[in-house]
mmJSON file of the N, C-alpha and C atoms, coordinates in Angstrom:
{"data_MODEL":{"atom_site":{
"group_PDB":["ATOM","ATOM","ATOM","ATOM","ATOM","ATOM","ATOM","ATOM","ATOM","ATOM","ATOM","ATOM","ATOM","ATOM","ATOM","ATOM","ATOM","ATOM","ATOM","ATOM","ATOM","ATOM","ATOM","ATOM","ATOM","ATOM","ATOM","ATOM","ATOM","ATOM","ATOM","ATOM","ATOM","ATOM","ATOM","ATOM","ATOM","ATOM","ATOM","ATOM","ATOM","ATOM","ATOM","ATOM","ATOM","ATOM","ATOM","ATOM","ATOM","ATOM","ATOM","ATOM","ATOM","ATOM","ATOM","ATOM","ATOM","ATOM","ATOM","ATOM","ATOM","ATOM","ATOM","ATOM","ATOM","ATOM","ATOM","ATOM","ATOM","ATOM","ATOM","ATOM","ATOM","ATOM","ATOM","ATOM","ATOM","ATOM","ATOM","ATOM","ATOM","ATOM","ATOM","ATOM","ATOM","ATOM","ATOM","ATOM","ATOM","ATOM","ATOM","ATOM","ATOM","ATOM","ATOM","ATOM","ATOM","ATOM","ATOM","ATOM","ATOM","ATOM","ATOM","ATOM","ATOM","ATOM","ATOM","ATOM","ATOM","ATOM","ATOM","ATOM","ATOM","ATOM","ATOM","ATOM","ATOM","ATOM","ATOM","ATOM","ATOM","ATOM","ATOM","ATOM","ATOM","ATOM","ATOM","ATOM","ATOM","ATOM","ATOM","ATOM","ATOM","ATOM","ATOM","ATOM","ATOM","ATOM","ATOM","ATOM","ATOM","ATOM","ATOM","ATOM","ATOM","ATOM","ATOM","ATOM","ATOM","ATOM","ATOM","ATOM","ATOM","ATOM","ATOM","ATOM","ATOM","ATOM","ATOM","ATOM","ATOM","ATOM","ATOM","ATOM","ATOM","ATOM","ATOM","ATOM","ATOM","ATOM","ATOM","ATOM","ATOM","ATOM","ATOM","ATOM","ATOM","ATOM","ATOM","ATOM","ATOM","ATOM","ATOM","ATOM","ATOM","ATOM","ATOM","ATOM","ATOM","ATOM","ATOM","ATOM","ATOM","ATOM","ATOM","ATOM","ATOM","ATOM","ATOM","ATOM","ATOM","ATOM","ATOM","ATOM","ATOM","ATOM","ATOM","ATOM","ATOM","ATOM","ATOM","ATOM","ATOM","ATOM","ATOM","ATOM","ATOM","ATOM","ATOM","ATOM","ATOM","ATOM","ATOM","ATOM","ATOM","ATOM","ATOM","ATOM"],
"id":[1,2,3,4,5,6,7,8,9,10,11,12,13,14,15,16,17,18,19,20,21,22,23,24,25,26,27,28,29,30,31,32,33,34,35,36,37,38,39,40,41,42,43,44,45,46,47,48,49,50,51,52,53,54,55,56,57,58,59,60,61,62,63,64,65,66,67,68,69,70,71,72,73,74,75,76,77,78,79,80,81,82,83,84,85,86,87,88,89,90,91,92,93,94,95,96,97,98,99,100,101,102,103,104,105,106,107,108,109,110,111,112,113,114,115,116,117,118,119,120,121,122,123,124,125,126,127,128,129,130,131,132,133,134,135,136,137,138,139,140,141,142,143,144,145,146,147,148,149,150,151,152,153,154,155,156,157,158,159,160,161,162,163,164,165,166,167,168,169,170,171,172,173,174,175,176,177,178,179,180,181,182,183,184,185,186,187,188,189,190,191,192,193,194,195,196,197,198,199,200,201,202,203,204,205,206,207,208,209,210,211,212,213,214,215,216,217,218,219,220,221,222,223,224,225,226,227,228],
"type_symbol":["N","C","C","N","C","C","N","C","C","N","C","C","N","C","C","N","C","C","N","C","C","N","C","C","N","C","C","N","C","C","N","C","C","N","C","C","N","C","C","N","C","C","N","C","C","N","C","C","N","C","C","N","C","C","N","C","C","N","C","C","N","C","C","N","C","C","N","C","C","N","C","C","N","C","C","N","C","C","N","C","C","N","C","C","N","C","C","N","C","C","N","C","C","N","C","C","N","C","C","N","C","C","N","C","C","N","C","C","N","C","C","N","C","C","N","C","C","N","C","C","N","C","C","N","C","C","N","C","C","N","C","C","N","C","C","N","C","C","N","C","C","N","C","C","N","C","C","N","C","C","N","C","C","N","C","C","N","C","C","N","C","C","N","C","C","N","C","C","N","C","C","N","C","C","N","C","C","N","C","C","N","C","C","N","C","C","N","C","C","N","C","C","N","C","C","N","C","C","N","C","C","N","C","C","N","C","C","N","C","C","N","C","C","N","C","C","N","C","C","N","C","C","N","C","C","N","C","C"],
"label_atom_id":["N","CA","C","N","CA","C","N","CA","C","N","CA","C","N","CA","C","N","CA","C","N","CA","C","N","CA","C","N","CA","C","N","CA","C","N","CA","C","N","CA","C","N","CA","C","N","CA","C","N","CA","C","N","CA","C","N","CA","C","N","CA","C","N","CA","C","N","CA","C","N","CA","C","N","CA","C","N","CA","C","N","CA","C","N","CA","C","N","CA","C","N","CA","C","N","CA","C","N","CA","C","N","CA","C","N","CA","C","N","CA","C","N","CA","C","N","CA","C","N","CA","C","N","CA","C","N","CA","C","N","CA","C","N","CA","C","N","CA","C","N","CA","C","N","CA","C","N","CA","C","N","CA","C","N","CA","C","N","CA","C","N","CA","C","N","CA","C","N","CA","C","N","CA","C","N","CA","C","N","CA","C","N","CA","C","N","CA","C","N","CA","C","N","CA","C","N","CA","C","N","CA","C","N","CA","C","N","CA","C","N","CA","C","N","CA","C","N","CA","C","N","CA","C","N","CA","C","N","CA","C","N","CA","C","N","CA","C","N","CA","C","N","CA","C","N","CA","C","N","CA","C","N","CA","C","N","CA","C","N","CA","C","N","CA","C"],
"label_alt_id":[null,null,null,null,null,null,null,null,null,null,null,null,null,null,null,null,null,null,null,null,null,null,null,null,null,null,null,null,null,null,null,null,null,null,null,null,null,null,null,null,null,null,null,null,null,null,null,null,null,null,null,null,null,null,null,null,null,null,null,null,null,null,null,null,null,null,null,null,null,null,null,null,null,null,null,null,null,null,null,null,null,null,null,null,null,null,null,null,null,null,null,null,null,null,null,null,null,null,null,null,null,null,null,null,null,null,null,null,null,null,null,null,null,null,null,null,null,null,null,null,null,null,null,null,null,null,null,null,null,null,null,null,null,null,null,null,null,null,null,null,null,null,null,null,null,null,null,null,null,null,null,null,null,null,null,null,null,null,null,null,null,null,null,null,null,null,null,null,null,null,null,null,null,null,null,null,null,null,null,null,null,null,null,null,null,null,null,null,null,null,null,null,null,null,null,null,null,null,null,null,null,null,null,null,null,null,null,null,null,null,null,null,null,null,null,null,null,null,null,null,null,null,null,null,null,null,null,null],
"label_comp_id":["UNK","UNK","UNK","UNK","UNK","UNK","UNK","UNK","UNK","UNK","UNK","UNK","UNK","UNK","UNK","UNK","UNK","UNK","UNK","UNK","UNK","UNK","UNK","UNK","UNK","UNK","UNK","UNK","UNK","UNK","UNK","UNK","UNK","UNK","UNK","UNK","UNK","UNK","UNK","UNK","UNK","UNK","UNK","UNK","UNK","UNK","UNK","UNK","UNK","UNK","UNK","UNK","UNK","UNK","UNK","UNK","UNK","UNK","UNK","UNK","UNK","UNK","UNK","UNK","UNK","UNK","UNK","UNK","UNK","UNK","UNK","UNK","UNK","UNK","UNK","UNK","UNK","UNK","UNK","UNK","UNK","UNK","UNK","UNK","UNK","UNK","UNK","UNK","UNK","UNK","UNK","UNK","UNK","UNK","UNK","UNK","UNK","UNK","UNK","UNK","UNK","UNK","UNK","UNK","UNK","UNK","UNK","UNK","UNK","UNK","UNK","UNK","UNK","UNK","UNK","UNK","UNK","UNK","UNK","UNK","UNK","UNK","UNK","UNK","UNK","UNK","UNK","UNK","UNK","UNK","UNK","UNK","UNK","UNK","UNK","UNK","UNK","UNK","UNK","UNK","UNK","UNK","UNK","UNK","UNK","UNK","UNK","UNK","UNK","UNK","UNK","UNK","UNK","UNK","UNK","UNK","UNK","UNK","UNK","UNK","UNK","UNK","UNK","UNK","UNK","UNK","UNK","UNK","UNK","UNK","UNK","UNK","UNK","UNK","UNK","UNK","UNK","UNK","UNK","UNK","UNK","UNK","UNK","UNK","UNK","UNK","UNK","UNK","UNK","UNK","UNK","UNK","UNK","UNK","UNK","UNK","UNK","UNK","UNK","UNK","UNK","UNK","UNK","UNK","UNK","UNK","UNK","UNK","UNK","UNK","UNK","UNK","UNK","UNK","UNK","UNK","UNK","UNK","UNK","UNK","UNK","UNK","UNK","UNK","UNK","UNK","UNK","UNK"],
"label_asym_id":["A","A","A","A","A","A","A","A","A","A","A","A","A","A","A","A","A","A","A","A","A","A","A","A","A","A","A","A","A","A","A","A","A","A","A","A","A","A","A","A","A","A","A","A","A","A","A","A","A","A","A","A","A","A","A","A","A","A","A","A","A","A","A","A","A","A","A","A","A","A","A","A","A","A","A","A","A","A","A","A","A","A","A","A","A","A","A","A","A","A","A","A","A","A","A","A","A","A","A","A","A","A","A","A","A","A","A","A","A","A","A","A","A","A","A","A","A","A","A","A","A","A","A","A","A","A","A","A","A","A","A","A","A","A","A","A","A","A","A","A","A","A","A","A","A","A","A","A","A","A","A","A","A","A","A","A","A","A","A","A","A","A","A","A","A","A","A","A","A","A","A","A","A","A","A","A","A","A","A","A","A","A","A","A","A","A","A","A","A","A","A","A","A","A","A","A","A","A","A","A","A","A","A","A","A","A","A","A","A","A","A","A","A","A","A","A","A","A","A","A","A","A","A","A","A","A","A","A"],
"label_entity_id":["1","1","1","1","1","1","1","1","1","1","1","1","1","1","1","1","1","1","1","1","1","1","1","1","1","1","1","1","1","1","1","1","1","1","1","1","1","1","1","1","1","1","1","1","1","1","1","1","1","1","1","1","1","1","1","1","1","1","1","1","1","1","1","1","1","1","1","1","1","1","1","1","1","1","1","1","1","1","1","1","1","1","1","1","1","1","1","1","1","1","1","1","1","1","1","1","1","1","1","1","1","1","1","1","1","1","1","1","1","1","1","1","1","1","1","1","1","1","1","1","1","1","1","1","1","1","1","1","1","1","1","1","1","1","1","1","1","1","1","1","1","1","1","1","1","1","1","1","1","1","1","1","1","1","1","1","1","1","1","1","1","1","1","1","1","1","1","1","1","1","1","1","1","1","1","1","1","1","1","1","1","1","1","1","1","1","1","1","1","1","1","1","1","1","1","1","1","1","1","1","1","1","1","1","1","1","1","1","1","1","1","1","1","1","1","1","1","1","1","1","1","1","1","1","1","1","1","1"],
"label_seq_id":[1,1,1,2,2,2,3,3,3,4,4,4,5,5,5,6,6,6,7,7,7,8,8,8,9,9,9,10,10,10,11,11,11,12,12,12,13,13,13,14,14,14,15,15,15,16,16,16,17,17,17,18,18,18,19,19,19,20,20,20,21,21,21,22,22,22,23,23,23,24,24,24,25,25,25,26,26,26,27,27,27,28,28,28,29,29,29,30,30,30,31,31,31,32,32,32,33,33,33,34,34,34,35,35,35,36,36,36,37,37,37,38,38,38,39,39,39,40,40,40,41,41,41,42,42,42,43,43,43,44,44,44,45,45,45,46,46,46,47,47,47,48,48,48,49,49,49,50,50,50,51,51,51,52,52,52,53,53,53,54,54,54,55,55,55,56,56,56,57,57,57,58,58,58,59,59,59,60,60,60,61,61,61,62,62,62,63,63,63,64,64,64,65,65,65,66,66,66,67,67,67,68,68,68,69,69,69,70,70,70,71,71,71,72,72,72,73,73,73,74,74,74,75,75,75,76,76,76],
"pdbx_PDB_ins_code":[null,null,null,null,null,null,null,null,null,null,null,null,null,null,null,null,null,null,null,null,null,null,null,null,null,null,null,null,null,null,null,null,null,null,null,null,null,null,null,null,null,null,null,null,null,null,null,null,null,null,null,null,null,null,null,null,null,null,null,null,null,null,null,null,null,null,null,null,null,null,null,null,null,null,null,null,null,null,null,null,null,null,null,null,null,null,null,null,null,null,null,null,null,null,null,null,null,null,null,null,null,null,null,null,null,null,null,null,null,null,null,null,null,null,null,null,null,null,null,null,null,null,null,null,null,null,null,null,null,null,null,null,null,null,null,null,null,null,null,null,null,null,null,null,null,null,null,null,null,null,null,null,null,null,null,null,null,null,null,null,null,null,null,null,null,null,null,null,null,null,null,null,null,null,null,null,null,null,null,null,null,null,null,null,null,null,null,null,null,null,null,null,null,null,null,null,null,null,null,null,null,null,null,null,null,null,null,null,null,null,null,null,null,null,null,null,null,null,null,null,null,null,null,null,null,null,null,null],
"Cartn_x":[-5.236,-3.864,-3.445,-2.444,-1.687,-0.85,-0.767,-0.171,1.044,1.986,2.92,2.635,2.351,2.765,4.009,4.413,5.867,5.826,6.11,6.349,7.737,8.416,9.726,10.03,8.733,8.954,8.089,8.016,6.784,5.578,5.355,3.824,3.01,3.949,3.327,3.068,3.537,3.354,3.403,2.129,2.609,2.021,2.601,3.071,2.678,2.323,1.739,2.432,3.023,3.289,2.836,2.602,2.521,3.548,3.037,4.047,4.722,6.314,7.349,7.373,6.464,7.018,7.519,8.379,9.292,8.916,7.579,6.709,5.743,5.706,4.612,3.85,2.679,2.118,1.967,1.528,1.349,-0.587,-0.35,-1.493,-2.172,-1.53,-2.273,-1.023,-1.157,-0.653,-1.188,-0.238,-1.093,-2.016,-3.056,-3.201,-1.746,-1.116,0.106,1.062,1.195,2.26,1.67,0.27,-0.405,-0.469,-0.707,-0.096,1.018,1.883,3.412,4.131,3.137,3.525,3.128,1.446,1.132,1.954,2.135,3.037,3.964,4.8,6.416,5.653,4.959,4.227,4.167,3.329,3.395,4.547,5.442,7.21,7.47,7.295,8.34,7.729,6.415,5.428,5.876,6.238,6.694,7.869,8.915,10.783,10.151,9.425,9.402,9.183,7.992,7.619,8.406,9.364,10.565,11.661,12.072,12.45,12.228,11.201,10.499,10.443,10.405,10.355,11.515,12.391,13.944,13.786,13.124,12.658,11.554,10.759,9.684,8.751,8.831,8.384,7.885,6.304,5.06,5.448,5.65,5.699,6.749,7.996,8.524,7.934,6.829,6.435,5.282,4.732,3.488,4.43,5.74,6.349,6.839,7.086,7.473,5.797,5.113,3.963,3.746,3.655,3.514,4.169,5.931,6.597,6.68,6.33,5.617,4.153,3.512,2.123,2.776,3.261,3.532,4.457,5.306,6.239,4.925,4.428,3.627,2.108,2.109,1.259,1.616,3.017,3.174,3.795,3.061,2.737,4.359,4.98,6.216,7.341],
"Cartn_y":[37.858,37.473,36.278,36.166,35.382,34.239,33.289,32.456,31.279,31.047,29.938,29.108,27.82,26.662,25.866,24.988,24.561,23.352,22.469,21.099,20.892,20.804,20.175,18.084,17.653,16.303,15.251,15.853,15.754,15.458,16.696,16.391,15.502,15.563,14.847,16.6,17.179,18.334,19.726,20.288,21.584,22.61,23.701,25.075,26.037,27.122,28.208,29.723,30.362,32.088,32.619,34.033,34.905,35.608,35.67,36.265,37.468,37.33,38.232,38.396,37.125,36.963,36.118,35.678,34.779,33.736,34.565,33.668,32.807,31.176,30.985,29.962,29.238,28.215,27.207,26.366,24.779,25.225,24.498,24.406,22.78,21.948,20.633,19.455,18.157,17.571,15.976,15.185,14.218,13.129,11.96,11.369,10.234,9.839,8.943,9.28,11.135,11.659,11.7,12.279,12.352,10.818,9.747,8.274,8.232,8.482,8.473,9.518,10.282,11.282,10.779,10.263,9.669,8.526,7.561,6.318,7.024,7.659,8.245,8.689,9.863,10.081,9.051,8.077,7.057,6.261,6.184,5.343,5.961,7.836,8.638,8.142,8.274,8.055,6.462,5.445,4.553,4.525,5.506,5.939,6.174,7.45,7.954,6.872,6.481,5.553,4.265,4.284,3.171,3.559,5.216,5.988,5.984,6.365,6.682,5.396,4.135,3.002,2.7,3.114,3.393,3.814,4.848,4.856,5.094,4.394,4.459,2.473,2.243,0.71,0.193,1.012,0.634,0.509,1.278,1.527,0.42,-0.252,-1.277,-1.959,-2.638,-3.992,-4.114,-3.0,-2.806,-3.084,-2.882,-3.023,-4.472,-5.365,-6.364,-7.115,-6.742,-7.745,-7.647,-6.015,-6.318,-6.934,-7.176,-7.555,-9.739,-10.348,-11.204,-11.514,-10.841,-11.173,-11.087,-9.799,-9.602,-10.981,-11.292,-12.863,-14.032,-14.022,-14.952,-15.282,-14.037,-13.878,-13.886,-13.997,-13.949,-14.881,-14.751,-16.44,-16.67,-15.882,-16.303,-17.192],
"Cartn_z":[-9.623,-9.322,-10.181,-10.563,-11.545,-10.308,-10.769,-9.423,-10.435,-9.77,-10.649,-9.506,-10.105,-9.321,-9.113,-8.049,-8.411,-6.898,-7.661,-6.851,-6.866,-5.937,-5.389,-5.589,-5.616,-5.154,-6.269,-7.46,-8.315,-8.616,-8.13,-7.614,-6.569,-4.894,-3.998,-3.427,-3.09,-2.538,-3.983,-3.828,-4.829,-3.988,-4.053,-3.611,-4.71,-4.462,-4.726,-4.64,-5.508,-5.144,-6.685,-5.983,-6.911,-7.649,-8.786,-10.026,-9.341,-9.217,-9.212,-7.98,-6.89,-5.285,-5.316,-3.901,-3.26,-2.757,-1.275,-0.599,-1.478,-0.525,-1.209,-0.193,-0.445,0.254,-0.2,0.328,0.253,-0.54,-1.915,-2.489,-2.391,-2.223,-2.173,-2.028,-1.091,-1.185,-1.05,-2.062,-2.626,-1.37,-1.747,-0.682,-0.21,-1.563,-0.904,-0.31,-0.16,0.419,1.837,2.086,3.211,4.416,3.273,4.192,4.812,3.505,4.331,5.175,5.415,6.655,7.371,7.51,8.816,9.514,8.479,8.523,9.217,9.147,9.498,10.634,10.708,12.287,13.531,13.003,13.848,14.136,12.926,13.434,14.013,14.318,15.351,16.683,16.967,18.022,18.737,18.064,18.483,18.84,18.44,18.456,20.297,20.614,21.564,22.602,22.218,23.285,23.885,23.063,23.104,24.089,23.695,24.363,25.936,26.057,27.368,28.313,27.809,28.575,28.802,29.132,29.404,30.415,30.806,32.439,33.113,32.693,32.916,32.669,33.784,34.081,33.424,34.233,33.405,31.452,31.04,29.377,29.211,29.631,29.837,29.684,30.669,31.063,29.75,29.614,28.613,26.76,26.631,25.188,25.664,26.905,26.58,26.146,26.842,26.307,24.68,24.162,23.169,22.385,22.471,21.498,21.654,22.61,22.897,22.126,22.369,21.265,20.198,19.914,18.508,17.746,18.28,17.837,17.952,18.819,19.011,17.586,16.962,16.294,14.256,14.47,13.35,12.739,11.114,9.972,9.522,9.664,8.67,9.413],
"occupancy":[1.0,1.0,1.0,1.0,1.0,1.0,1.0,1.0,1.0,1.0,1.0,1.0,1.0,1.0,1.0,1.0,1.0,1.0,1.0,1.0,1.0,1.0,1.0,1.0,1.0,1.0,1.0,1.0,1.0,1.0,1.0,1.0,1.0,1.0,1.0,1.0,1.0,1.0,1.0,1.0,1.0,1.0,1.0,1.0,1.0,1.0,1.0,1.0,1.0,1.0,1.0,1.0,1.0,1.0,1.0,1.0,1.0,1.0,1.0,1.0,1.0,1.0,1.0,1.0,1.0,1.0,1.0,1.0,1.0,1.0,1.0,1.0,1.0,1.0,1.0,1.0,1.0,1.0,1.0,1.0,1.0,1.0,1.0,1.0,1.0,1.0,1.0,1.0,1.0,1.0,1.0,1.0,1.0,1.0,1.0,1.0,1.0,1.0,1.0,1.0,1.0,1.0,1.0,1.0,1.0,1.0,1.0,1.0,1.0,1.0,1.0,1.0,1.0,1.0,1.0,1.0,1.0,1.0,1.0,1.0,1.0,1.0,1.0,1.0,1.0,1.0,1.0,1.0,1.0,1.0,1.0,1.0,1.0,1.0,1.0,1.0,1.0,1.0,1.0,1.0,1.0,1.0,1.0,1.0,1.0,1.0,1.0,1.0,1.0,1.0,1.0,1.0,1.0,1.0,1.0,1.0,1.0,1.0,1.0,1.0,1.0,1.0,1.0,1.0,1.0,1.0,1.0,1.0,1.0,1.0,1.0,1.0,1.0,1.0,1.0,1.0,1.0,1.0,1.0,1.0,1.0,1.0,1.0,1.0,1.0,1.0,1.0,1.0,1.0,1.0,1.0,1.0,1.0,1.0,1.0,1.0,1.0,1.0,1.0,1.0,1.0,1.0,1.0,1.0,1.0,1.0,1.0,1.0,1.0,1.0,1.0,1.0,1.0,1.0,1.0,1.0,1.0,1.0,1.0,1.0,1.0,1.0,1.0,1.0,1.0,1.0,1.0,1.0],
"B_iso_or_equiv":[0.0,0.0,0.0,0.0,0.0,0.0,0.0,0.0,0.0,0.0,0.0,0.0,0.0,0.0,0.0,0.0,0.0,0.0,0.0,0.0,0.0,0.0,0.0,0.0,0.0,0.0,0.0,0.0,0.0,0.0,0.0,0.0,0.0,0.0,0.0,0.0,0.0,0.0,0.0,0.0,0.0,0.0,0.0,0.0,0.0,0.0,0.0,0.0,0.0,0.0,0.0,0.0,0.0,0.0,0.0,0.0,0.0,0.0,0.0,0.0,0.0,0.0,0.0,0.0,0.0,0.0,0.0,0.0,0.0,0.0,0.0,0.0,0.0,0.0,0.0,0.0,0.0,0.0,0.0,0.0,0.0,0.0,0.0,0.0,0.0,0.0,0.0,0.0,0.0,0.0,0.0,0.0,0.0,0.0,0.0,0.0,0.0,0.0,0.0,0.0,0.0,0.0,0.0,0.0,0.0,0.0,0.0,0.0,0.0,0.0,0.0,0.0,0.0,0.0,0.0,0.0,0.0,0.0,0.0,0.0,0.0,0.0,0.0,0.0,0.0,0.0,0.0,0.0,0.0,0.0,0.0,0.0,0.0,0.0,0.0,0.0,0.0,0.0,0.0,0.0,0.0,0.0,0.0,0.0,0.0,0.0,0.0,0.0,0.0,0.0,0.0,0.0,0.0,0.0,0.0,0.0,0.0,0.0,0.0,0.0,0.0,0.0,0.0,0.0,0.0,0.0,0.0,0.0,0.0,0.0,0.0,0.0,0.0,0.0,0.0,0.0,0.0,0.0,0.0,0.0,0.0,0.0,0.0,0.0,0.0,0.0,0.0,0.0,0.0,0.0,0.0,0.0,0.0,0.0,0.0,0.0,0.0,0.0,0.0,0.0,0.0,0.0,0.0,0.0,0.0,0.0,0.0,0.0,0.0,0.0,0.0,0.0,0.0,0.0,0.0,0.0,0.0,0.0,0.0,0.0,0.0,0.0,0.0,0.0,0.0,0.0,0.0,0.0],
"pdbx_formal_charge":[null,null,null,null,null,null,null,null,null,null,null,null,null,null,null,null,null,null,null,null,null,null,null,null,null,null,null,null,null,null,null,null,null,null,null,null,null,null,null,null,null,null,null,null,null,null,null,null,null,null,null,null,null,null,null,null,null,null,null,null,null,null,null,null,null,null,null,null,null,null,null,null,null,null,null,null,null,null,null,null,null,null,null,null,null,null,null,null,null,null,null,null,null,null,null,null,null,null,null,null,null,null,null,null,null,null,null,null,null,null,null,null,null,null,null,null,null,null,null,null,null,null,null,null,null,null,null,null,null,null,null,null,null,null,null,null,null,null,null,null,null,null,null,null,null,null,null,null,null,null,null,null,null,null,null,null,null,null,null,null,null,null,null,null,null,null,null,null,null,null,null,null,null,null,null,null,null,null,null,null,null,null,null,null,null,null,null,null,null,null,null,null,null,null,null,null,null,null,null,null,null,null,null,null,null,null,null,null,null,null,null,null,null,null,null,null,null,null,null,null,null,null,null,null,null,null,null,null],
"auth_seq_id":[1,1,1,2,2,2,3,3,3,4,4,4,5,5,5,6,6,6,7,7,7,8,8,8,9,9,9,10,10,10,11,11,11,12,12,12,13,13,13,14,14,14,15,15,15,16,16,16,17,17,17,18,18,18,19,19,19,20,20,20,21,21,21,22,22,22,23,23,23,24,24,24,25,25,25,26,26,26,27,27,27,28,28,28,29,29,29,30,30,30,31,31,31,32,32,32,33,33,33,34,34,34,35,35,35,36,36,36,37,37,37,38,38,38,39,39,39,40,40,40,41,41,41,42,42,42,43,43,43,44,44,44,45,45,45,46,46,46,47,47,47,48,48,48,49,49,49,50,50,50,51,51,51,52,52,52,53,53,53,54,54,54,55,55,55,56,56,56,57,57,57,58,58,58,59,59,59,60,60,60,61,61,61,62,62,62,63,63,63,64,64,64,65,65,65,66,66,66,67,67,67,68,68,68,69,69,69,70,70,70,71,71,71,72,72,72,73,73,73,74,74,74,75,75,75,76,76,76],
"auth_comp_id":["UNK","UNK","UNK","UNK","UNK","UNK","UNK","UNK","UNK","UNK","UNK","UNK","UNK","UNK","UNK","UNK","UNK","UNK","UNK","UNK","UNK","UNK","UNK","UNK","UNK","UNK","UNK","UNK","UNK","UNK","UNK","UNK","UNK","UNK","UNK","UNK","UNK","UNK","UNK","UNK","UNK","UNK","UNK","UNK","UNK","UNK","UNK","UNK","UNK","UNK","UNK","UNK","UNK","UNK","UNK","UNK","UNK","UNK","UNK","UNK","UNK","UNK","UNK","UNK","UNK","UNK","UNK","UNK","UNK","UNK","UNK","UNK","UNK","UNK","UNK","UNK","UNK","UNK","UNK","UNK","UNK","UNK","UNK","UNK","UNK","UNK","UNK","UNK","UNK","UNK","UNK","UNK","UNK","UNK","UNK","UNK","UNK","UNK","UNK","UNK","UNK","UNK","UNK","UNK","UNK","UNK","UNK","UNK","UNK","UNK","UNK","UNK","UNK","UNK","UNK","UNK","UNK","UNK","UNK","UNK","UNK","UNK","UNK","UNK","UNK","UNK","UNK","UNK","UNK","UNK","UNK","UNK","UNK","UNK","UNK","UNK","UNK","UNK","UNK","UNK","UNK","UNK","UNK","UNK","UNK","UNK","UNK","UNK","UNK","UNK","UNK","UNK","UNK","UNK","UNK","UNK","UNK","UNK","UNK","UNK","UNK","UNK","UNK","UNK","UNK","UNK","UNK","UNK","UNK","UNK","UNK","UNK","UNK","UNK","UNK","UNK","UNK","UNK","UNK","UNK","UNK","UNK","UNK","UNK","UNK","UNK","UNK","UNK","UNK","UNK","UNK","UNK","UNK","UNK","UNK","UNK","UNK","UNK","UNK","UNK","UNK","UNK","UNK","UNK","UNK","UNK","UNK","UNK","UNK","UNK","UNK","UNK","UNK","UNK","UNK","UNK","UNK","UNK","UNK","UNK","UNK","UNK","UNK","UNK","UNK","UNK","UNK","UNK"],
"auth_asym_id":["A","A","A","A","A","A","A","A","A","A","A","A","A","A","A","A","A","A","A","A","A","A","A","A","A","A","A","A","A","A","A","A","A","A","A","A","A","A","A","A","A","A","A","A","A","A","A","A","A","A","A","A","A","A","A","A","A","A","A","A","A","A","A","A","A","A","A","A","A","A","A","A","A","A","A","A","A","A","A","A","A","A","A","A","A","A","A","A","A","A","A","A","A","A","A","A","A","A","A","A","A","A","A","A","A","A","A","A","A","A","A","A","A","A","A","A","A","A","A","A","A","A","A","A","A","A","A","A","A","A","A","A","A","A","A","A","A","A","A","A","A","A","A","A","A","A","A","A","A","A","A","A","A","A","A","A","A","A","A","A","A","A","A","A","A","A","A","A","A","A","A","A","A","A","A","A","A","A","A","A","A","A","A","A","A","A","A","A","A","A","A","A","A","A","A","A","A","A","A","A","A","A","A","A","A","A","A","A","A","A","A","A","A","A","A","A","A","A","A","A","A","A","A","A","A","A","A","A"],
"auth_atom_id":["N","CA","C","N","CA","C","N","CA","C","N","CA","C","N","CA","C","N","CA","C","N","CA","C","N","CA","C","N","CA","C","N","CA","C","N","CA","C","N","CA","C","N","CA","C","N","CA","C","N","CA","C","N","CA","C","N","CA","C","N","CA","C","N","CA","C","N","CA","C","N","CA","C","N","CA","C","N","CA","C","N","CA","C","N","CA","C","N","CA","C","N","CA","C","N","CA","C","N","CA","C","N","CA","C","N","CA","C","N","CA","C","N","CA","C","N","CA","C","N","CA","C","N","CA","C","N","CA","C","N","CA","C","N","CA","C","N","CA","C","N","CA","C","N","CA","C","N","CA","C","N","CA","C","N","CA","C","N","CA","C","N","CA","C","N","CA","C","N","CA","C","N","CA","C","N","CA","C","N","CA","C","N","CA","C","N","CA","C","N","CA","C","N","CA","C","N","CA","C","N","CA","C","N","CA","C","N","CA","C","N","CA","C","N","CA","C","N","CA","C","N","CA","C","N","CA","C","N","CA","C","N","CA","C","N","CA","C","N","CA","C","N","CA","C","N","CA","C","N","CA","C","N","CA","C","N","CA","C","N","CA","C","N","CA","C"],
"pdbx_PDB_model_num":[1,1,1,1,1,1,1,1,1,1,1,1,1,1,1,1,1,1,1,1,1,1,1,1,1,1,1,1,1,1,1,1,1,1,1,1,1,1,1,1,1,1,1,1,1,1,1,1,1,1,1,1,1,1,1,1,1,1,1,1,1,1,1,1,1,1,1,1,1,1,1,1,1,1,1,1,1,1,1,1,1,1,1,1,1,1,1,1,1,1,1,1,1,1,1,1,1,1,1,1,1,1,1,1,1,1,1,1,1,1,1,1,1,1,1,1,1,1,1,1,1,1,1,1,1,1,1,1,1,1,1,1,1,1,1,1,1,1,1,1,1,1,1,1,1,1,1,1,1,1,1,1,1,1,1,1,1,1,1,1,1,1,1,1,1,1,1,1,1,1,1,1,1,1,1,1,1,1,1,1,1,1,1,1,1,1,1,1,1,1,1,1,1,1,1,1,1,1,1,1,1,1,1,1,1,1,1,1,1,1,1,1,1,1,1,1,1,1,1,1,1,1,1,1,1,1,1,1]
}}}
């Protein structure tokens, strides 16, 4: 099989189809694209949880402590 490759984002993600198809797959994607998914993963994971302590106490009382340490802890 003959295969074209083709990256959308240059070369953080490249994709895979075969000659004179449409479909194709994910052939490899880079490690700095793979960070910044996780990175973004975890900002959504924190969106939610921000979310959720809106009604929900406990997760309240638990983001005020952290944002307390967190001021409390930082050089600038």
């Amino acid at each position: 099989m003959t295969y074209i490759f083709e990256s959308p984002d240059g070369g953080n993600t490249v994709y895979r189809r075969e000659c004179g198809k449409i479909d194709r797959e994910l052939h490899s994607i880079s490690e700095e694209k793979r960070k910044w998914d996780q990175l973004l993963e975890e900002e959504m994971l924190w969106v939610k949880i921000a979310q959720a302590s809106r009604t929900n106490p406990a997760l309240k009382a638990a983001l005020e402590q952290a944002r307390v340490i967190y001021e409390l802890s930082r050089n600038d």
